[in-house]
C-alpha positions in Angstrom: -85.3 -127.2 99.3 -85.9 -130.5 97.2 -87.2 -129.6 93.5 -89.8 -132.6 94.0 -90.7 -132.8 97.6 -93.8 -135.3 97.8 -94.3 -135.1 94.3 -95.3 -138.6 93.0 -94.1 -139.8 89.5 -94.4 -142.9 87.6 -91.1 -143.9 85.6 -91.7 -146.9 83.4 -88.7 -149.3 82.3 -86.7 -147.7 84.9 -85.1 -151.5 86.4 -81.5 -150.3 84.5 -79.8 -147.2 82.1 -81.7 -144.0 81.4 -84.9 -145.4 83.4 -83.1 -146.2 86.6 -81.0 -142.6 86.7 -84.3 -141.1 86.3 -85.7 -142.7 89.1 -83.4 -142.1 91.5 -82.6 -138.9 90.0 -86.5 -138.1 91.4 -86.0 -139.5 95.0 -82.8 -138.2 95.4 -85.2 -134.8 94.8 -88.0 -135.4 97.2 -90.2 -137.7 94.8 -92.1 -140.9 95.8 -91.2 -143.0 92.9 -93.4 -145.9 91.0 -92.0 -147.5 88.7 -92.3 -150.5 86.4 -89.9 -153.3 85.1 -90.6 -156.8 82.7 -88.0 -159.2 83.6 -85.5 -158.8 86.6 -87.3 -158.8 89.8 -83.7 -158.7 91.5 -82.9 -155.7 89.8 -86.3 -154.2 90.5 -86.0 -155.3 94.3 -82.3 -153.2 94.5 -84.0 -150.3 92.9 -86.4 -150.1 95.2 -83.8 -150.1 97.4 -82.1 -147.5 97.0 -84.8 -145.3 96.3 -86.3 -145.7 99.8 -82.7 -144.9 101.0 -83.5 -141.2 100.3 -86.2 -141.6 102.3 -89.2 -141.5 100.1 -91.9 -143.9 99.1 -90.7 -146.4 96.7 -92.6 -149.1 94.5 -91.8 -151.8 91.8 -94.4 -152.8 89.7 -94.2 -155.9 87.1 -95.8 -153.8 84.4 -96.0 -154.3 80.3 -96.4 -150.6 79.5 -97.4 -151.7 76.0 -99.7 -153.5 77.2 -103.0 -151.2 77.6 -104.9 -153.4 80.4 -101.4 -153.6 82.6 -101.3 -149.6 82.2 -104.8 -149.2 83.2 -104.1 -151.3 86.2 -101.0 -149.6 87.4 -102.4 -146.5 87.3 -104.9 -147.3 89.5 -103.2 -149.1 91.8 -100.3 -146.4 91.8 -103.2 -143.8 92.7 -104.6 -146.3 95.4 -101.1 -146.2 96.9 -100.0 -143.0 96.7 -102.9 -140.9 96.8 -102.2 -139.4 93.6 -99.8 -139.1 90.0 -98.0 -135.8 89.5 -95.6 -137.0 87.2 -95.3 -139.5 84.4 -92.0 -140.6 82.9 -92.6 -142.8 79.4 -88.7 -144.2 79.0 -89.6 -147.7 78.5 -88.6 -148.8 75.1 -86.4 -151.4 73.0 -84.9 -151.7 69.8 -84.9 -154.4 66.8 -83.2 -152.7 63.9 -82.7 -154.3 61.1 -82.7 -153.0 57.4 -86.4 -152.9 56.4 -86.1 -155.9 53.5 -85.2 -158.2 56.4 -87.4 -156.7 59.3 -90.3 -159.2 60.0 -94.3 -158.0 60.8 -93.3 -159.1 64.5 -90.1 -157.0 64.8 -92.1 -153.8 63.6 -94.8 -154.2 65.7 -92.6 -155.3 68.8 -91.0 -152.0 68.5 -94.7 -149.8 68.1 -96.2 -151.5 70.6 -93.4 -151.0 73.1 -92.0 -147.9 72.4 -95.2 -145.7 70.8 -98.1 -147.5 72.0 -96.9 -147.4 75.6 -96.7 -143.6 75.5 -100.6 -143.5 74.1 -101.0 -146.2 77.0 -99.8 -144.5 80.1 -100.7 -140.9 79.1 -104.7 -142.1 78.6 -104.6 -143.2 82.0 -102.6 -140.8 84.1 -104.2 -137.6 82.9 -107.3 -138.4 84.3 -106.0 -138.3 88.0 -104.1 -134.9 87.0 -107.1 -133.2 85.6 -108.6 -134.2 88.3 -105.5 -132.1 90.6 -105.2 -129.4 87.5 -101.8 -130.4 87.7 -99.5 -132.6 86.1 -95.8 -133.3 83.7 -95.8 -135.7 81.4 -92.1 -136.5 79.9 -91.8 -138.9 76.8 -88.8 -140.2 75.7 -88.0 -140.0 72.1 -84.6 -140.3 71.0 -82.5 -138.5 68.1 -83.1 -140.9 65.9 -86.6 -139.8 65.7 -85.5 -136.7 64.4 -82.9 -137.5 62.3 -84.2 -141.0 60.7 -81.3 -144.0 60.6 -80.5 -146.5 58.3 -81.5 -150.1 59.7 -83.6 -148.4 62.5 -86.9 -147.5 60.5 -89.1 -148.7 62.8 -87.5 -147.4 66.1 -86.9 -143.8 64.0 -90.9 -143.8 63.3 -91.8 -144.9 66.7 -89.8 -142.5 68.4 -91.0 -139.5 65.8 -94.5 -140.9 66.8 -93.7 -139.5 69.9 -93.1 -136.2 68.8 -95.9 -135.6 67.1 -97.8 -137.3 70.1 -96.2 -134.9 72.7 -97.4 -132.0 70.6 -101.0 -132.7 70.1 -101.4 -133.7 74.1 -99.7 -130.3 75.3 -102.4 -128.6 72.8 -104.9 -130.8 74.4 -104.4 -130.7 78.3 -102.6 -127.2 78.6 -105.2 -125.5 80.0 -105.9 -127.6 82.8 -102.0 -127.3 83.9 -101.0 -130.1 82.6 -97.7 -129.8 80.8 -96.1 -132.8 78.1 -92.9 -132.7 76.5 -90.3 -135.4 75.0 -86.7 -135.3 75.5 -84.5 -136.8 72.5 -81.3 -138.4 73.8 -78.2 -138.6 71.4 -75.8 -141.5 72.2 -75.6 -142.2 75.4 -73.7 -145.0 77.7 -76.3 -147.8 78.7 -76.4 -151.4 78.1 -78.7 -150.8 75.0 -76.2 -148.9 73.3 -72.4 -150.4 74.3 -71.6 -151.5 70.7 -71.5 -147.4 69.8 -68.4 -148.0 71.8 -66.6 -150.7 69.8 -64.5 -150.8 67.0 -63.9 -148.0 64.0 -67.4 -147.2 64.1 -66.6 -145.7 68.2 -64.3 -142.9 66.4 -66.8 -142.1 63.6 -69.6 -141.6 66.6 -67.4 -139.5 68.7 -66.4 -137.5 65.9 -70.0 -136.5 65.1 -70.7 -135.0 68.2 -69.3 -131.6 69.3 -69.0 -132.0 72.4 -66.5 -134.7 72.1 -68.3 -137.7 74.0 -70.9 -139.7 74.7 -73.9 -139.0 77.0 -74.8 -140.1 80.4 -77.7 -141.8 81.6 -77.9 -138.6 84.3 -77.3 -136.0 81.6 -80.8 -137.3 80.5 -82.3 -137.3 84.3 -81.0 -134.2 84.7 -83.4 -133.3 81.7 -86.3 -135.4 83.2 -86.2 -133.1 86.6 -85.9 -129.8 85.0 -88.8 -130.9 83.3 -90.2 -132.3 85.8 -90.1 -129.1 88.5 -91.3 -126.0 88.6 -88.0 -124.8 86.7 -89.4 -126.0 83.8 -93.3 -124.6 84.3 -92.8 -122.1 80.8 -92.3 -125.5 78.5 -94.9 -127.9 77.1 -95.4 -129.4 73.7 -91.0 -129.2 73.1 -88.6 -131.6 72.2 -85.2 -131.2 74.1 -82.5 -132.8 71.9 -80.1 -133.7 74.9 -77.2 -135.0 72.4 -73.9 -132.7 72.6 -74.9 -130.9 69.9 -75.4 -133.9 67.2 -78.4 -132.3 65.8 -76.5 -129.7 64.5 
């Protein structure tokens, strides 16, 4: 039995790294998978792709999730299309660190917008289709930064402990209609975003932090995301799951 048979979840930024293991993380599971990308309409095309190869409905949507209108938007047509949202995934997300004397107005709210806003964004709009079911999982993507602050990376630290506090207050708000939220804070883990963790003395110092003894996986966080995501994880809402090696400790 497939943990998400005929589920329907929404992934956003899933076109490559943690986004795109999620996704077909969810398909390989059952799920009919929507999910948005901003630049590559090749790489969106392959996902889709190979989602449909596990034979579930698959669709790319060219989608700003900080953008509130093109979240209001996809929702609707994502509900028009697949009858209905039972899961949202909030991974999009960049970075633009810089050490806060040199960050510009732009850089900081780039970063909000993107990675905090887009949360507020998507969750508005898809919890009034799972109220509506009196069912639902929401799963926002902080990161361990958020927890643990880093110099250089104020704003992407505040938007991702934004997140947090975010997650929180929504479980507290939509628990009793069966709706569930959590976030899941990934440690360093081996995507395009993050290759330079790999380089140079700095590499050593990283690995050397972690207990485990090595970097994470894009699927050690979709493996997260469909815990979550199922009925495995129906006990949790309003939790952060620090999926680092232990780097928290």
């Amino acid at each position: 039995m497939k943990l998400l048979n005929n589920k329907v979840a929404i992934v956003t930024g899933a076109s490559r790294g943690i986004g795109e293991a999620i996704a077909l993380k969810f398909a390989e599971q059952g799920a009919n998978v929507a999910f948005t990308y901003v630049s590559s309409d090749e790489k969106a095309k392959a996902l889709e792709d190979k989602l449909t190869a596990f034979g579930v409905k698959a669709k790319a949507y060219k989608s700003n999730a900080g953008n509130f209108a093109d979240c209001e938007a996809l929702v609707a047509d994502v509900v028009k299309e697949f009858g209905t949202v039972d899961i949202c995934v909030n991974n999009a997300g960049i970075s633009k660190d810089n050490l806060l004397l040199r960050m510009s107005e732009e850089q900081w709210d780039d970063v909000m917008n993107i990675n905090l806003k887009s949360v507020y964004n998507m969750t508005k709009h898809v919890i009034r289709p799972m109220m509506k079911a009196k069912s639902g999982v929401i799963i926002n993507m902080s990161s361990i930064i958020g927890i643990t602050g880093n110099a250089g990376q104020s704003s992407y630290a505040a938007s991702k402990a934004g997140i947090i506090g975010f997650t929180k207050s929504i479980a507290k708000e939509v628990g009793s209609r069966n709706i569930r939220c959590n976030a899941v804070a990934p440690g360093f883990v081996e995507t395009d975003m993050t290759s330079y963790l790999k380089e140079g003395d700095s590499a050593t110092k990283y690995m050397e932090s972690i207990p485990l003894g090595r970097f994470g996986k894009a699927e050690d966080i979709a493996n997260t995301c469909l815990f979550l995501a199922s009925d495995m994880g129906a006990y949790l809402t309003g939790q952060t799951l620090s999926v680092c090696g232990g780097l928290n400790i």
